[in-house]
Each structure stands twice: as C-alpha cells, then as structure tokens.
N, C-alpha and C positions, 0 to 999 in steps of 0.2 A: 316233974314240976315245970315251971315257966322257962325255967333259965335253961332248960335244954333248948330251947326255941335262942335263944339272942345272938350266939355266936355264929350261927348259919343266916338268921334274921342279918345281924351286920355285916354279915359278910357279901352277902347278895343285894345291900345297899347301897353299898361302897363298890362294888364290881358293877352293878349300872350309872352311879354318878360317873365312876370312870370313862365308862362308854359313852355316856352324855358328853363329858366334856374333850374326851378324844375327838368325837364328830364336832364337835363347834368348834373346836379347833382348827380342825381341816376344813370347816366352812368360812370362817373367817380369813383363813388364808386363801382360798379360790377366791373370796371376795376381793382380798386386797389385791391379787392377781389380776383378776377381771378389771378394776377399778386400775388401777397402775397401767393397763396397757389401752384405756379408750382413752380418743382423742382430750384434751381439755375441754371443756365448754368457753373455758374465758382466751380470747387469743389476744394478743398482744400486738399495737398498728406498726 
C-alpha cells in the first residue's frame, strides 16, 4: 500500500528542510559578518 511510501517520503523531507535551513543559516551569518566589518556609509562630522 501507500503507507509504505510516507515514512521514508517524511523522512527525506525533513532531512532537506534541514539542509536548507542549515545553509541559510550559515548565509545569514557571512552576511551579517560581511556587513559588520564594511565601513559605515553614514559618518559622523
């Protein structure tokens, strides 16, 4: 039947969301890196 299919189906759902949101994570952090160490734009007289 079907239902032999859902628990491997879920399971390989959830182990790419994982991955998905592993990498955005690490992107989001380089960004905030990247961003944190360039000059300001706005300087102060």
């Amino acid at each position: 039947m079907a239902w032999e299919r859902v628990g491997p189906t879920a399971t390989g759902v959830a182990a790419v969301t994982g991955v998905f949101f592993t990498w955005l994570s690490g992107h989001q952090g380089r960004r905030q890196v990247e961003f944190t160490r360039t000059p300001s734009a706005v300087t102060t007289p």
